[in-house]
Kinemage of the C-alpha trace (Angstrom):
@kinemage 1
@onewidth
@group {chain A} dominant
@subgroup {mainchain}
@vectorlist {calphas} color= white
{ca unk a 1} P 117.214 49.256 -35.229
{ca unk a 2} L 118.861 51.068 -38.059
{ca unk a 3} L 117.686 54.544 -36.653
{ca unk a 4} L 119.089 54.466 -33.021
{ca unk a 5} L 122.257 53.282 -34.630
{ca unk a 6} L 122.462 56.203 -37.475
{ca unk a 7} L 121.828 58.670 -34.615
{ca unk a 8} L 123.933 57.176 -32.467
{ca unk a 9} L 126.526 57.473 -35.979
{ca unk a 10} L 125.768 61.144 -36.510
{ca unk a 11} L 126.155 62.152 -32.676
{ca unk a 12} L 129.517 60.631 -32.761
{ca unk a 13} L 130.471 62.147 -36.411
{ca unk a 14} L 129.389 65.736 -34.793
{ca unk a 15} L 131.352 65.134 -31.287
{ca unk a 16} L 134.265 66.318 -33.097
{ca unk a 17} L 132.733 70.146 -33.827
{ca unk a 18} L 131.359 70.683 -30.403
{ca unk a 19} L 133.193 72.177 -27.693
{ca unk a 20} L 134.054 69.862 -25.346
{ca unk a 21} L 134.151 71.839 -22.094
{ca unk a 22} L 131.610 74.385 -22.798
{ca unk a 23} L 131.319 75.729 -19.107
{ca unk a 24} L 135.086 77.492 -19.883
{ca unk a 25} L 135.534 80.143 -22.096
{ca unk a 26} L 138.672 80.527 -23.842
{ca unk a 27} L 141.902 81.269 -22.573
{ca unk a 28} L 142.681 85.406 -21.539
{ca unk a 29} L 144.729 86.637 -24.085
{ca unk a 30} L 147.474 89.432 -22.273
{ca unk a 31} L 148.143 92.958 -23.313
{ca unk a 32} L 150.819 93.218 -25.169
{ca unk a 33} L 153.158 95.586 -23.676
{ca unk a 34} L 153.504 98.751 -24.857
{ca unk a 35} L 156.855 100.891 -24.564
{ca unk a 36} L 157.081 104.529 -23.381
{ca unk a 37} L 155.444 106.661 -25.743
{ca unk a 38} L 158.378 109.013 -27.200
{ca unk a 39} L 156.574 111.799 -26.180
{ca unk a 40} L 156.747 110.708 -22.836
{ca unk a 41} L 160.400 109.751 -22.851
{ca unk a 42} L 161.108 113.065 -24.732
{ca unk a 43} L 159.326 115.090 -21.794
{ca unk a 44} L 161.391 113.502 -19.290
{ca unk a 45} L 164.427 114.172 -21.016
{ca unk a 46} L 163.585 117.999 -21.397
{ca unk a 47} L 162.789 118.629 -18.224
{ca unk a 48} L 166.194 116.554 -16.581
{ca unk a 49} L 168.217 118.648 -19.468
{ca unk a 50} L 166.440 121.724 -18.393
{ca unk a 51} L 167.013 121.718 -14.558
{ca unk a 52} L 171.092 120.419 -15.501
{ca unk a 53} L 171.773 123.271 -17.995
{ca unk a 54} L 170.490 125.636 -15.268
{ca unk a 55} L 172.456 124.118 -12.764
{ca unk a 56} L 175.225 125.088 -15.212
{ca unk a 57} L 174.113 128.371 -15.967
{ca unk a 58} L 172.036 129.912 -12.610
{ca unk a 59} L 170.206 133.243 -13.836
{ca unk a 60} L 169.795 132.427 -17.822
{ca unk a 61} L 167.162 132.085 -19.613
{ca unk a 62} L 168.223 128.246 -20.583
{ca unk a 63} L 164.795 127.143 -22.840
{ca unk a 64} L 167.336 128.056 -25.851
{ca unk a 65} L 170.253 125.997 -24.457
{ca unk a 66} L 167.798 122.921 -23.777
{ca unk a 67} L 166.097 123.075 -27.500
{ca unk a 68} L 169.726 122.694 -28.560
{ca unk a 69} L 170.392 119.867 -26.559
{ca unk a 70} L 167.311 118.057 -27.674
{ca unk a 71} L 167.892 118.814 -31.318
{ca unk a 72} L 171.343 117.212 -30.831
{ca unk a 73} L 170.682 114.163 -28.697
{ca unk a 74} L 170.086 111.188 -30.106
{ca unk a 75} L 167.164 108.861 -29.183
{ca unk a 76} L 169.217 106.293 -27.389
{ca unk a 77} L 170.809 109.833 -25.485
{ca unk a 78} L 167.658 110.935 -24.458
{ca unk a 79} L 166.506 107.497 -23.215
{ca unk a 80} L 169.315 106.820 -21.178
{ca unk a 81} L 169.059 110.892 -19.738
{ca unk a 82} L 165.212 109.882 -19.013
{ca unk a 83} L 166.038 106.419 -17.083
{ca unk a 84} L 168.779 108.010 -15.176
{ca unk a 85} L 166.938 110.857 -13.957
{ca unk a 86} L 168.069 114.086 -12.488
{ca unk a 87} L 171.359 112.392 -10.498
{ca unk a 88} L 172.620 110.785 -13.825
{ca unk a 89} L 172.590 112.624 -16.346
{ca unk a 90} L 175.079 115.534 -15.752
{ca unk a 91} L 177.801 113.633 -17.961
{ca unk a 92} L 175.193 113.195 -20.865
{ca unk a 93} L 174.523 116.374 -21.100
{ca unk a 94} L 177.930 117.577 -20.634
{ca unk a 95} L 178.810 115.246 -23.724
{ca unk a 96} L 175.985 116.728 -25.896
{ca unk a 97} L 176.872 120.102 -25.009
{ca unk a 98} L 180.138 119.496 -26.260
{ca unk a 99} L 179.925 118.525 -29.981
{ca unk a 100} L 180.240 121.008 -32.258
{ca unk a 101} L 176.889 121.119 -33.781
{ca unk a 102} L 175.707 121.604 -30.217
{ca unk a 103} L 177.696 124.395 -29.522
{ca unk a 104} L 177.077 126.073 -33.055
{ca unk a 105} L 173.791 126.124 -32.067
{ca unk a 106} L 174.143 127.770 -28.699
């Protein structure tokens, strides 16, 4: 009598480290999500600075003009010049161009 009851003791002293619905596995975890990569963002940015500083100036050679606008720009700048895409982003630019150390450089 004393074994069925000191198995009966350890089965429910062990209940408590078994998984209790061992058919499911555990919960999916979700990506975390990632932002653009910089590099990315900073791509974008060239390229809408690029075809806007040769709307600006049709004929030239405007590589030189765009490095200056990157180098100028800040991060938040060339985010916002990246989201708004080629139809948005004439002011930006137009306000980069115009600071000083912008147009030292050009």
């Amino acid at each position: 009598m004393s074994l069925p009851f000191s198995l009966t003791a350890a089965a429910l002293a062990l209940s408590g480290c078994v998984v209790q619905n061992p058919g499911m596995g555990p919960a999916p975890t979700l990506p975390p999500v990632a932002a653009p990569a910089p590099d990315a963002m900073r791509s974008s940015a060239r390229v809408i600075v690029n075809r806007e500083m040769a709307k600006r100036l049709p004929g030239a050679n405007v590589a030189p003009y765009t490095d200056c606008v990157m180098q100028s720009a800040t991060t938040a700048e060339l985010t916002s010049i990246a989201e708004a895409g080629a139809l948005g982003a004439g002011d930006a630019v137009a306000a980069i161009v115009g600071r000083p150390a912008t147009t030292q450089c050009i």
